[in-house]
VEXZATI-123257 format. One record per atom (N, C-alpha, C, CB): y, x, z. Coordinates in steps of 0.2 Angstrom, whole numbers, padded with zeros to 4 digits, always signed. Each point is the difference from the previous one (the first is absolute). Glycine has a CB too. Layout:
# VEXZATI-123257
YXZ...
//
This chain:
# VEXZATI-123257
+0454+0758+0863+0002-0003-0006-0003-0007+0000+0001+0011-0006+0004-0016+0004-0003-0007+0001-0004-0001-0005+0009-0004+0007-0014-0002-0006-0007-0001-0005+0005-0006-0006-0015+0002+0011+0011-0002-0016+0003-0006-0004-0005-0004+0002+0006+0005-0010-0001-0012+0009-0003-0006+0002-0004-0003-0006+0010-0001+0010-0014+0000-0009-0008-0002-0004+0003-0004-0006-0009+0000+0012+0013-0008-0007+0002-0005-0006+0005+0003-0007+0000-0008+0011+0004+0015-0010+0003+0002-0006-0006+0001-0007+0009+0005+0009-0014-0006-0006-0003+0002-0006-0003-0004-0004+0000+0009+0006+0002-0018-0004+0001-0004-0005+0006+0001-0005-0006-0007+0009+0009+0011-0007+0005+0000-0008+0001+0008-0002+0010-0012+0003-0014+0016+0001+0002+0007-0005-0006+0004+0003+0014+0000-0003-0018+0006+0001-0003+0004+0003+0002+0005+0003-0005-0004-0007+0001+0008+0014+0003+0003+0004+0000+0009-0005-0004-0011+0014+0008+0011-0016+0000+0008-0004-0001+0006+0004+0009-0004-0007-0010+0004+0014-0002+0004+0003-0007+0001+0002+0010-0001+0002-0012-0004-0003-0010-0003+0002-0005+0006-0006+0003-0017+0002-0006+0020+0000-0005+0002-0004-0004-0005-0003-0001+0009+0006+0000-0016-0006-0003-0003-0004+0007-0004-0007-0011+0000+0011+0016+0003-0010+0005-0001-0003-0003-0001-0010+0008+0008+0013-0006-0012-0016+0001+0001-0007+0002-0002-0003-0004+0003+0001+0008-0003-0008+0005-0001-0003-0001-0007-0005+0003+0013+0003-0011-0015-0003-0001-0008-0004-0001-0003+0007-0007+0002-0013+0012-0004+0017+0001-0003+0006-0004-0009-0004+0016+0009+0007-0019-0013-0004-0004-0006-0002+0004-0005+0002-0010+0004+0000+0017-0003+0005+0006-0006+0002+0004+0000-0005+0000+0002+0013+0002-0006-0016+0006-0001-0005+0007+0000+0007-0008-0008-0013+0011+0013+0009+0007+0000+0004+0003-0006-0003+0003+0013+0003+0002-0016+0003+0005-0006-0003+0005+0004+0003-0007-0013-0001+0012+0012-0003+0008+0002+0003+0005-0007-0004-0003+0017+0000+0009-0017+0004+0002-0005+0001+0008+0001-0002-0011-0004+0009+0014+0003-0015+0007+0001-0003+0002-0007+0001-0002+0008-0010+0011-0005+0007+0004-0006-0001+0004+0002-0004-0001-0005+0010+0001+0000-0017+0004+0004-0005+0007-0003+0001-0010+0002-0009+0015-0002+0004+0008+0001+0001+0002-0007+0001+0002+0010-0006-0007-0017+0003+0002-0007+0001-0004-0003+0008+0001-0001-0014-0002+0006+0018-0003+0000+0006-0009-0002+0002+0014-0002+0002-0016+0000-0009-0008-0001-0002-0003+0006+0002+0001-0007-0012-0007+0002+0016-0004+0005+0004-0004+0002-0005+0000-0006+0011-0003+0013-0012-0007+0000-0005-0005+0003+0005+0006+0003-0012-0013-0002+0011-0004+0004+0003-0005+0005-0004+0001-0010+0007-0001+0016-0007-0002+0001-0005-0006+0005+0002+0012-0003-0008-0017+0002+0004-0008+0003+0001+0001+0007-0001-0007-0010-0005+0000+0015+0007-0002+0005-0002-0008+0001+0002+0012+0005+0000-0016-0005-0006-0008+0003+0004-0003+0003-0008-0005-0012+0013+0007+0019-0010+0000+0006+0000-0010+0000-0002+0014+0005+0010-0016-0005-0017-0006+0003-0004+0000-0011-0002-0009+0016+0010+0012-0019-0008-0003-0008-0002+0008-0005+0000-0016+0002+0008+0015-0007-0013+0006-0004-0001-0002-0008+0002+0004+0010-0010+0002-0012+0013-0002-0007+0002-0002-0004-0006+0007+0001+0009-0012-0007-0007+0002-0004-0006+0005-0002-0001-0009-0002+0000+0009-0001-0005+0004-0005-0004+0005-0006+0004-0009+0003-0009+0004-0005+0013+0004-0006+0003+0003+0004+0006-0008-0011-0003+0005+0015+0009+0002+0002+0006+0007+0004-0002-0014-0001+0006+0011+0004-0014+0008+0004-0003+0004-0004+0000-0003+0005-0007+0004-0010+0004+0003-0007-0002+0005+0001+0009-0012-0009-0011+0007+0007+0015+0001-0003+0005+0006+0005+0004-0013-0006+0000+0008+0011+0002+0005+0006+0002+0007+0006-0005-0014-0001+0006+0017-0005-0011+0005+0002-0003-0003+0004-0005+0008-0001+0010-0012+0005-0012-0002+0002-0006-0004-0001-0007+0002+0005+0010+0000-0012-0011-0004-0002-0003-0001+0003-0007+0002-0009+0007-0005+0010-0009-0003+0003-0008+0001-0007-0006-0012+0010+0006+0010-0015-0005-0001-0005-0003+0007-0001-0005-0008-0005+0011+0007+0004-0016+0005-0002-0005+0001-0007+0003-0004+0008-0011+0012-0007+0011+0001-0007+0001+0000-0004-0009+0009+0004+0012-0010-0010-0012+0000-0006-0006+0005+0000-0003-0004-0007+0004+0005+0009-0011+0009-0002-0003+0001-0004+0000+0001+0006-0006+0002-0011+0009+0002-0008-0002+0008+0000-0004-0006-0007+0012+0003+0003-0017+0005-0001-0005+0008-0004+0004-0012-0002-0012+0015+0004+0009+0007-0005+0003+0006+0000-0005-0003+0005+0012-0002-0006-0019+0005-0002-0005+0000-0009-0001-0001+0013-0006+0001-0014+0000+0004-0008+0001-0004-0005+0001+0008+0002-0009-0006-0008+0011-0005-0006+0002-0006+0001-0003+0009-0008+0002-0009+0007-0009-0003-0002-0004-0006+0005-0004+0010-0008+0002-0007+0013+0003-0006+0006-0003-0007-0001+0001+0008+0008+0002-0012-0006-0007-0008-0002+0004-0004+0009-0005-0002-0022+0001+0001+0025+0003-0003+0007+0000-0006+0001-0004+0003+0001+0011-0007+0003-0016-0003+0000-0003-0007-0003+0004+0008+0009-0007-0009-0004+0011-0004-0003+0005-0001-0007+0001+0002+0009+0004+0001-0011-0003+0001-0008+0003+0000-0005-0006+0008+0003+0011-0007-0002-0019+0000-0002-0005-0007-0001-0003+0010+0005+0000-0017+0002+0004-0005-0002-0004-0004-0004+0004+0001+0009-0007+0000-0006+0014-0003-0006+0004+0002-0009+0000+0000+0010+0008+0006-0012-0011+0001-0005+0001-0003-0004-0009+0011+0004+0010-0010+0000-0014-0006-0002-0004-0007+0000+0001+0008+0004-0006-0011+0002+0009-0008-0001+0003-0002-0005+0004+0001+0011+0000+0004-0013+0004+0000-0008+0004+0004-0005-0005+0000+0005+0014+0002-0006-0019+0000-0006-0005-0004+0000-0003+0009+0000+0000-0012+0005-0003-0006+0000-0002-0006-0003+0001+0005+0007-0002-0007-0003+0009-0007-0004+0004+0002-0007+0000-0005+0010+0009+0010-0012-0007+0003-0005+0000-0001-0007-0005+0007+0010+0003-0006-0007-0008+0002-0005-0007-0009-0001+0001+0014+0006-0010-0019+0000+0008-0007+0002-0001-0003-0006+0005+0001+0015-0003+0003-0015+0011-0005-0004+0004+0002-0008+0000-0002+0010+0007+0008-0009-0010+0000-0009+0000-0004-0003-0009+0015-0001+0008-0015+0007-0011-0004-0003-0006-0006-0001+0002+0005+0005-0008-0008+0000+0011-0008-0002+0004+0002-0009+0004-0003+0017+0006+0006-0017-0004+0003-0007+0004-0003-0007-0003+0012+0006+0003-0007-0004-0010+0001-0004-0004-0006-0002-0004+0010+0003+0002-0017+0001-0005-0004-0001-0001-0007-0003+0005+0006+0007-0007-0004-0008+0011-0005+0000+0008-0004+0004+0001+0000-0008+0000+0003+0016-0001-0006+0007+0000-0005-0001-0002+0001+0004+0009-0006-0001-0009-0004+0001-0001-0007-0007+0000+0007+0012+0003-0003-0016-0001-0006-0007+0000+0003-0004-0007-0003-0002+0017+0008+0004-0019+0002-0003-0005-0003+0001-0007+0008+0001+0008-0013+0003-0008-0004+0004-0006-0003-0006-0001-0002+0012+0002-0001-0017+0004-0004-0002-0002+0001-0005-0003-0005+0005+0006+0012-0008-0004+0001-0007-0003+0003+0001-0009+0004-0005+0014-0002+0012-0013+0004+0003-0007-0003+0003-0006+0008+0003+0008-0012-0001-0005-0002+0006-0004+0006+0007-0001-0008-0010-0006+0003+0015+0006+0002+0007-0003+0008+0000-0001-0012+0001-0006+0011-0003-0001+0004+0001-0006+0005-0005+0000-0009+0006-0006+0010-0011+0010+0003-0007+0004+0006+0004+0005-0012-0009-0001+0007+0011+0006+0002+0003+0007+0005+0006-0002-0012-0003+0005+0010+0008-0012+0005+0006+0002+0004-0005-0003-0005+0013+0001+0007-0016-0008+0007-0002-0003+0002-0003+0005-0001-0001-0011+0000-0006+0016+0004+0001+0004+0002+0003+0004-0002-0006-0003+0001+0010+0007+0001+0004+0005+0006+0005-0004-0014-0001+0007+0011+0003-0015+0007+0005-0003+0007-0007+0001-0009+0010-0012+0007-0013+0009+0008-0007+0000+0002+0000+0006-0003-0010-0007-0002+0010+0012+0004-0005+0008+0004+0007+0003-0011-0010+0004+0009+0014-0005+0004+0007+0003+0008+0002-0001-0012+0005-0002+0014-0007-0006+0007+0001-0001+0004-0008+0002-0002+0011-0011-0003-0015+0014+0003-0008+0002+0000+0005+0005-0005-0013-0006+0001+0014+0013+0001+0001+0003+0006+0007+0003-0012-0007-0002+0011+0009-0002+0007+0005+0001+0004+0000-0001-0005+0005+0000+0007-0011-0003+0009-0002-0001+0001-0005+0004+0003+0003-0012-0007-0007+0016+0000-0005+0003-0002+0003+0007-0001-0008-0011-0002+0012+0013-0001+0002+0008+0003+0009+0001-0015-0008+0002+0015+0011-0005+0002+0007-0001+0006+0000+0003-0006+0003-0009+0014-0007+0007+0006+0001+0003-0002-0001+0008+0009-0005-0011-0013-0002+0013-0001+0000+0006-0002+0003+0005+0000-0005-0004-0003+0011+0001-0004+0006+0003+0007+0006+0000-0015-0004-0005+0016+0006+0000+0006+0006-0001+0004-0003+0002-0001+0005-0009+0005-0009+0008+0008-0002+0003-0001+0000+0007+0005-0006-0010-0009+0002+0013-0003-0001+0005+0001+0006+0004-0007-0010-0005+0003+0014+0004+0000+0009+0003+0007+0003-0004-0016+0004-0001+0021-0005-0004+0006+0002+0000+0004-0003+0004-0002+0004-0010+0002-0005+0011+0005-0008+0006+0000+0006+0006-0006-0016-0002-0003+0015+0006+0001+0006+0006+0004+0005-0002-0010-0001+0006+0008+0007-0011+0004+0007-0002+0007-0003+0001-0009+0006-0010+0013-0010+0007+0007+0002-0002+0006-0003+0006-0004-0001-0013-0003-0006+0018+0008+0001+0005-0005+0008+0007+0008-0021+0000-0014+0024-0001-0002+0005+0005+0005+0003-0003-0012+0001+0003+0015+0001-0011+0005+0007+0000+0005-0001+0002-0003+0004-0009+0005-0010+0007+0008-0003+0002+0000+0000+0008+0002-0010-0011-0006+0009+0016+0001+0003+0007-0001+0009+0001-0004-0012+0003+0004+0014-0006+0002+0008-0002-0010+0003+0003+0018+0002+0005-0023-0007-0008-0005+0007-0001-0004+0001-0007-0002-0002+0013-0001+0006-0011-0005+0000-0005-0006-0005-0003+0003+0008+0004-0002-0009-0011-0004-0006+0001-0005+0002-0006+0008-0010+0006-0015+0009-0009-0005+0001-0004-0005-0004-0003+0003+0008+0004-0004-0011-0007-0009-0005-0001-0004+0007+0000+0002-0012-0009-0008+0010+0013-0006+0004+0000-0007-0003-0002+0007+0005+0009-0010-0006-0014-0006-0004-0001-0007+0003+0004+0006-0002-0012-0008-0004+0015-0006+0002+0004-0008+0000-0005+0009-0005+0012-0011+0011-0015-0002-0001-0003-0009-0004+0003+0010+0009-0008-0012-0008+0014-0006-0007+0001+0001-0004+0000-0005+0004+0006+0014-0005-0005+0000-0009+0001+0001-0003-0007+0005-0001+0013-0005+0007-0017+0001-0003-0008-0008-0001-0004+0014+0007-0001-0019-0003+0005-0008-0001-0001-0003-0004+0002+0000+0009-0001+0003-0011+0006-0003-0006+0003+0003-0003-0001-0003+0002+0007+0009-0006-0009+0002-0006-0003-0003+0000-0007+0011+0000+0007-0013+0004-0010-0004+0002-0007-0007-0004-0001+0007+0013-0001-0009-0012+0007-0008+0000+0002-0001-0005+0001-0003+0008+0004+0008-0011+0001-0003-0008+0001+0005-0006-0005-0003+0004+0014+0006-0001-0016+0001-0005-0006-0005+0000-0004+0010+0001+0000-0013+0004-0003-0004+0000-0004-0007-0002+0000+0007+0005-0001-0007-0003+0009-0007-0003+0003-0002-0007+0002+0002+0010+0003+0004-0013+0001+0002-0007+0001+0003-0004-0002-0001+0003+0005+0006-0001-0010+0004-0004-0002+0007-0002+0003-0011-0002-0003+0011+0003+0008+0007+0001+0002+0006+0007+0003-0005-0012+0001+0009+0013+0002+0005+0004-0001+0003+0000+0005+0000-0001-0009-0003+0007+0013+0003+0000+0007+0003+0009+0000-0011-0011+0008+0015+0011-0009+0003+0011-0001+0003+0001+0006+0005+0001-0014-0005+0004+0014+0008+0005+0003+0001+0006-0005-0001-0002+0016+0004-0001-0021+0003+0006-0006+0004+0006+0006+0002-0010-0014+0000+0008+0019+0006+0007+0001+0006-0003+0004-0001+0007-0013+0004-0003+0015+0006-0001+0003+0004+0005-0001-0005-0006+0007+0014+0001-0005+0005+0006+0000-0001+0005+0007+0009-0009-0008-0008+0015+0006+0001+0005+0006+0007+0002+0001-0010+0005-0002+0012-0007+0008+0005+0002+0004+0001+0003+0006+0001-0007-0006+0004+0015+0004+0002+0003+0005+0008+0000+0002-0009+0007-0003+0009-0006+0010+0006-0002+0002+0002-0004+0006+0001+0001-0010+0003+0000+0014+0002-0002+0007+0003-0008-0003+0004+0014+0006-0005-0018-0003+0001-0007-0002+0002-0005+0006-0009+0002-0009+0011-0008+0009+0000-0002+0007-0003-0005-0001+0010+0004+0005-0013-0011-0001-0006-0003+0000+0005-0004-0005-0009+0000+0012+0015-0002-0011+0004-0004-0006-0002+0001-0006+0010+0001+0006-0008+0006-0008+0000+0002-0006-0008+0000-0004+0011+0008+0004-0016-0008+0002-0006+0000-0001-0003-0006-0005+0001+0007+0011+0001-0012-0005-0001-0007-0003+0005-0002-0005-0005-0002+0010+0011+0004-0012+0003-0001-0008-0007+0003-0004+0014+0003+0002-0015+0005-0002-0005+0004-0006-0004-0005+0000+0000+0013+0002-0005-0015+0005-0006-0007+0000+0002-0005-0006-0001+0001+0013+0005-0004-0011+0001-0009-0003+0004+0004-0007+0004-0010+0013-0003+0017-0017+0004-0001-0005-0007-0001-0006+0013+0008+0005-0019-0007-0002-0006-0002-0004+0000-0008-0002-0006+0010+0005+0004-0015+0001+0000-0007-0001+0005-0002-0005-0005-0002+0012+0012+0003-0007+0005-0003-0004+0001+0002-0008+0006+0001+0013-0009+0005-0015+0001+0000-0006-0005-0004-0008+0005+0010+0007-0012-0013-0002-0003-0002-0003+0003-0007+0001-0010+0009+0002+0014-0013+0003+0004-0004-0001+0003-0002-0004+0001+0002+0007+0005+0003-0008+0003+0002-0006-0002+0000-0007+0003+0003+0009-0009-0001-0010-0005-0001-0006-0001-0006-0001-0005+0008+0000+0001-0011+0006-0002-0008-0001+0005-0003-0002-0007+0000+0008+0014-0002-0005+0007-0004-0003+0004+0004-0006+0001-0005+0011-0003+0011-0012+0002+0000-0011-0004+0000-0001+0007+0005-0004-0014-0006+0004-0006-0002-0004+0000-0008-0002-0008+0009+0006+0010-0012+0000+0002-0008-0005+0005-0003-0005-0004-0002+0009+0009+0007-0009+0005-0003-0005-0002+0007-0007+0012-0006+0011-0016+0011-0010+0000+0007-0005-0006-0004-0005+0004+0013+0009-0009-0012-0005-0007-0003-0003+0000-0007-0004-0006+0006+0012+0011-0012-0009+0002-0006-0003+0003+0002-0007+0002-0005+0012+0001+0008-0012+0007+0003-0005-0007-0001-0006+0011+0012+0008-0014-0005-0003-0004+0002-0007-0004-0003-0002+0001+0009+0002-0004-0012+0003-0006-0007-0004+0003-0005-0003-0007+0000+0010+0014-0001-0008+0006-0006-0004+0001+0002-0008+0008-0001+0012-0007+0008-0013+0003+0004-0004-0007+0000-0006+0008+0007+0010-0015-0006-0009-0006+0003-0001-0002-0006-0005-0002+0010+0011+0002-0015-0005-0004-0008-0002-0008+0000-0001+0010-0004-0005-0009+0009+0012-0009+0000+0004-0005-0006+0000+0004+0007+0008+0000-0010-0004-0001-0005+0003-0003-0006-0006+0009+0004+0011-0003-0006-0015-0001-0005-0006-0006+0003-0003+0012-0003-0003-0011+0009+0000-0003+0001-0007-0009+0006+0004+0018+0000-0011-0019-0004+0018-0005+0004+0003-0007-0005-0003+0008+0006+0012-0013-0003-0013-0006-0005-0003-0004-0002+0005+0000+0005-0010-0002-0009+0006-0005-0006+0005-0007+0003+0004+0004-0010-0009-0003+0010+0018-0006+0004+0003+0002+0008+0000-0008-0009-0004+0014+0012+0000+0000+0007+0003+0002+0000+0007+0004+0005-0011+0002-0008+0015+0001+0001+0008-0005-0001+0003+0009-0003-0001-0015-0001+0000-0005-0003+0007-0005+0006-0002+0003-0015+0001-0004+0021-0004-0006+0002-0001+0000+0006+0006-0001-0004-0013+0007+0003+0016-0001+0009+0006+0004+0005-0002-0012+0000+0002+0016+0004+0002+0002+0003-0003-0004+0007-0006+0006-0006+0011-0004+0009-0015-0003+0006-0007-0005-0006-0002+0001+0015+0004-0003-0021-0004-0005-0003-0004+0003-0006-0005-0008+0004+0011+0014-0005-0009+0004-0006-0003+0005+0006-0006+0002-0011+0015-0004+0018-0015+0004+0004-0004-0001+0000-0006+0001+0006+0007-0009-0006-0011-0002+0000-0005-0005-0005-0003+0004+0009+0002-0002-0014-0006-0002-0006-0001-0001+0001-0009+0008-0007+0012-0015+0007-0013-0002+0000-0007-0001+0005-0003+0004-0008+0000-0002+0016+0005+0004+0005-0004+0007+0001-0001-0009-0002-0005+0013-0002+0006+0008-0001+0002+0002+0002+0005+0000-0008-0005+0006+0013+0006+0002+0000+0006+0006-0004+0001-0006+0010+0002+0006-0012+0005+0003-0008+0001+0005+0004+0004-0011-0013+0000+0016+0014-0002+0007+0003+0004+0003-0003+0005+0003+0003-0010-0004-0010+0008+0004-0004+0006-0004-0003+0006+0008-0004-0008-0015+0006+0008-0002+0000+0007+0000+0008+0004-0007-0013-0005+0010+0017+0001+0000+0006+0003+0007+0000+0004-0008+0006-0010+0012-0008+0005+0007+0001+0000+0002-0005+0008+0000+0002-0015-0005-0008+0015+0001-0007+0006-0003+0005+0006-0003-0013-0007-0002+0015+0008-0005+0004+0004+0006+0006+0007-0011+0000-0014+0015+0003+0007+0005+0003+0001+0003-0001+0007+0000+0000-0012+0005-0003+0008+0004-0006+0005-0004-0004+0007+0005-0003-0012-0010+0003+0010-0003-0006+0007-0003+0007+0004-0004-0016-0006+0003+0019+0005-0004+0008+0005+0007+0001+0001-0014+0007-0006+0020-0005+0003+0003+0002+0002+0005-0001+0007-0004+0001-0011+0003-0009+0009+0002-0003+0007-0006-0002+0005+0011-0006-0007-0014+0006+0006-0006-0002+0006+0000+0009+0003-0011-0014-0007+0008+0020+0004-0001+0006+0003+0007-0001+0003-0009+0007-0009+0015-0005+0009+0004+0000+0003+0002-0005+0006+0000+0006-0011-0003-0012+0009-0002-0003+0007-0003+0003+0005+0000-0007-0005-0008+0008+0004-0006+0002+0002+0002+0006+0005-0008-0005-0012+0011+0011+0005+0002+0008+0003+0005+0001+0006-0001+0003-0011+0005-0009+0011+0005+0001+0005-0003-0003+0006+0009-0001-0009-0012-0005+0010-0002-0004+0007-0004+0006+0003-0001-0014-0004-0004+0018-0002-0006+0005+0005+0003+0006+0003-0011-0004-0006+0015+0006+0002+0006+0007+0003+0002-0002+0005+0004+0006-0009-0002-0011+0011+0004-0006+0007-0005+0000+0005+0006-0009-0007-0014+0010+0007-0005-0001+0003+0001+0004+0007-0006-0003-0011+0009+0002+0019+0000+0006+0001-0007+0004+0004+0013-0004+0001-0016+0007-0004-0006+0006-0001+0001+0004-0004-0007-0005+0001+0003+0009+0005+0000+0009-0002+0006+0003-0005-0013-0001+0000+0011+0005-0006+0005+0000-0002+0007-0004-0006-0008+0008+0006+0006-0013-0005+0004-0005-0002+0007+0000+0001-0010-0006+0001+0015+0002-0006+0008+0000+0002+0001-0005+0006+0005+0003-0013-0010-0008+0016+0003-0003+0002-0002+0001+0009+0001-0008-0012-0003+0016+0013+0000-0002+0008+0006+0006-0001-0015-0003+0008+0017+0006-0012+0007+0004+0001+0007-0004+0000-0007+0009-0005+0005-0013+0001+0004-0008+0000+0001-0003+0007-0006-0003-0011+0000+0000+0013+0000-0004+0007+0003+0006+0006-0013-0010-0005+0011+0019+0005+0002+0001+0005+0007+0002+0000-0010+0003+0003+0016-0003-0011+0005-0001+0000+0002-0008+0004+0000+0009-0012+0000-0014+0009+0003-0006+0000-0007-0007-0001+0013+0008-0005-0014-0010+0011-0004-0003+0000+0002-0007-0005-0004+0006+0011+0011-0009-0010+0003-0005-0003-0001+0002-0007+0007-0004+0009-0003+0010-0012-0003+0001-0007-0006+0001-0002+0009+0004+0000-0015-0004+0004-0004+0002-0003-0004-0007+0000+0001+0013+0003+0001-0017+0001-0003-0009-0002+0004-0004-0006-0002-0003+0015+0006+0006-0018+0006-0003-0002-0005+0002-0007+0014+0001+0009-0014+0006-0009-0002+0002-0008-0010-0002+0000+0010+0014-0001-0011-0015+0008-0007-0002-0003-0003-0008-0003-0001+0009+0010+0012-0012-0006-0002-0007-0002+0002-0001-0008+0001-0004+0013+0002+0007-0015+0004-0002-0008-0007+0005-0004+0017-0002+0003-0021+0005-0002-0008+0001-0005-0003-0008+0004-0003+0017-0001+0002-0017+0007-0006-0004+0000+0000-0007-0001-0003+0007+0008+0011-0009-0007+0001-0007-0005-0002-0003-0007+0008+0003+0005-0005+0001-0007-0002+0000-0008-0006+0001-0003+0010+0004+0001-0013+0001+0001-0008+0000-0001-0005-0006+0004+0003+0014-0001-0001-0016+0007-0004-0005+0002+0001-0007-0002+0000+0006+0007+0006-0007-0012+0001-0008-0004-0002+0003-0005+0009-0007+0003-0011+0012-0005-0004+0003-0009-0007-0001+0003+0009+0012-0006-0012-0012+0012-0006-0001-0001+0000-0006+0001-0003+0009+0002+0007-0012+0002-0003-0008+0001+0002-0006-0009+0004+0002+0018-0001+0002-0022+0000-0003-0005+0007-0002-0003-0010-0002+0004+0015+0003+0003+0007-0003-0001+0003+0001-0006+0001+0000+0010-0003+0008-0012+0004+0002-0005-0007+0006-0002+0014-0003+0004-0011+0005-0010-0003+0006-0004+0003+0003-0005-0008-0003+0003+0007+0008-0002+0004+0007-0005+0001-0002-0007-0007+0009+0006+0001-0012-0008+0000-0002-0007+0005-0006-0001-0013+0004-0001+0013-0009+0006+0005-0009+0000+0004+0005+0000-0004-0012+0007+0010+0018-0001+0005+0002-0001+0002+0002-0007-0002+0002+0011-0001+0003-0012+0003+0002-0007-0001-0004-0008-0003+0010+0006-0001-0015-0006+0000-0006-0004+0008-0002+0001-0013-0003+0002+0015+0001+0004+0007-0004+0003+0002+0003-0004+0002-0002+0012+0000+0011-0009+0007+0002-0004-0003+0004-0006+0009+0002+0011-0013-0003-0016+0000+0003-0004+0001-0008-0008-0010+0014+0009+0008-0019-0008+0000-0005-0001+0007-0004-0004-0008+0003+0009+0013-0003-0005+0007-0001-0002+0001+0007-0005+0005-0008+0012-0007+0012-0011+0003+0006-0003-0004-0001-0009+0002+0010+0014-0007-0012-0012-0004+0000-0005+0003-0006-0006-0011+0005+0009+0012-0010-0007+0000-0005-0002+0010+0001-0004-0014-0007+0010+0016+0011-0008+0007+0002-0002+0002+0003-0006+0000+0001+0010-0009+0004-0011+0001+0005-0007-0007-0005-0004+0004+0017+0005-0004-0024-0005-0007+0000-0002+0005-0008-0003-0014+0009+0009
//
């Protein structure tokens, strides 16, 4: 009688052996093909179970797949509703820190100085930077769904404590509130659309912020009927004058953050690093990705040299409008 050959007994044990027994320590693999001709492999070790990943791997995975939603554009999941509030929140909280100069601001303010402004500058700041931040992350979600994947905001909650801390601490405002998450087979094309549909929408803010914000400063008569020394005090400190709160430097504040953040938001998402929109940008289309870096960096580099400013714009078009109902 011929002997068995030794190597079988990498895939099964020899049942005739006296040291034979039935929690064998080799996991058998056996090797299917189901009816669309998909290879599977599928496990057995008899007293112990594979993990999770090598499950996964070896066709048995246990893992609950993700439910991704695949109803309308515009759906955003309960989940993804409170996060996006939790990061507009730290949000609004860290640019009020900003706008006081954190914590070193006490000393010029006092106490009881320091918190009222910091309560004023927070709903300035959040009608005037907030769309930049949200629309900005809805822009990625809606063209990622419109290329058929999943798309979500996820708030990263250290980069919303840390943006908290050093605003408060320093005085200025450096975050990563969160990002959209996206699953889904994509091509580098489609990639660099989802990229650029962030910049491009803070674009888009910036050019109806100068005819909307005009309107309403035209409409309001900020500007005219603003009092003497409320603009030049800083921002939340030019708010309350005597005990009065002075609406129309809140209302100007508005307007001019609204167009500068939206500048600002769009050139550094353009930045190509780490995970920024603009190295998925540049490895789509290098030409688009100089083209969008040049229509932020224009504009902001004659705002610093003086050529123009947010406040002159909207004076322009809020001005004729004013002088129409007056």
């Amino acid at each position: 009688m011929g002997r068995r050959d030794s190597r079988a007994d990498l895939i099964d044990d020899d049942p005739f052996s006296s040291s034979y027994r039935s929690t064998s320590r080799v996991r058998h693999i056996h090797q299917r093909t189901d009816e669309q001709g998909t290879i599977h492999f599928d496990t057995k070790s008899p007293g112990s179970q594979l993990p999770p990943a090598f499950a996964q791997f070896f066709g048995q995975s246990r893992w609950q797949p993700p439910a991704h939603h695949a109803g309308p554009l515009w759906h955003f999941s309960k989940e993804e509703k409170a996060h996006l509030r939790q990061a507009m929140g730290a949000f609004t909280l860290a640019l009020g820190f900003m706008s006081v100069g954190g914590i070193s601001g006490l000393g010029s303010l006092g106490l009881t100085k320091w918190a009222v402004y910091l309560l004023l500058s927070m709903p300035v700041m959040f009608v005037a930077i907030g769309p930049a931040f949200l629309l900005h992350e809805i822009g990625h979600k809606l063209v990622a769904k419109k290329n058929g994947c999943w798309a979500e905001f996820r708030a990263d909650p250290k980069g919303l404590q840390m943006g908290i801390f050093l605003a408060l601490l320093l005085g200025f405002l450096f975050m990563a509130p969160g990002a959209v998450m996206v699953a889904g087979m994509v091509t580098r094309r489609q990639n660099g659309h989802i990229a650029v549909a962030g910049p491009l929408t803070n674009l888009g803010l910036f050019i109806i912020g100068i005819p909307l914000w005009g309107i309403v400063l035209g409409l309001s008569g900020a500007f005219e009927s603003l009092p003497l020394g409320a603009a030049t005090q800083g921002i939340g400190q030019g708010y309350l004058i005597d005990g009065s709160l002075v609406w129309q430097a809140m209302l100007i504040d508005v307007g001019v953050y609204w167009l500068g953040a939206n500048l600002f938001l769009g050139l550094f998402n353009m930045l190509p690093f780490g995970p920024l929109d603009g190295l998925k940008v540049k490895d789509w289309n290098e030409t688009a990705f100089y083209a969008v870096i040049l229509i932020f960096a224009v504009p902001l580099l004659t705002m610093f040299l003086g050529i123009w400013t947010p406040t002159g714009l909207l004076k322009t078009v809020a001005g004729p409008i004013s002088n129409l109902i007056r």
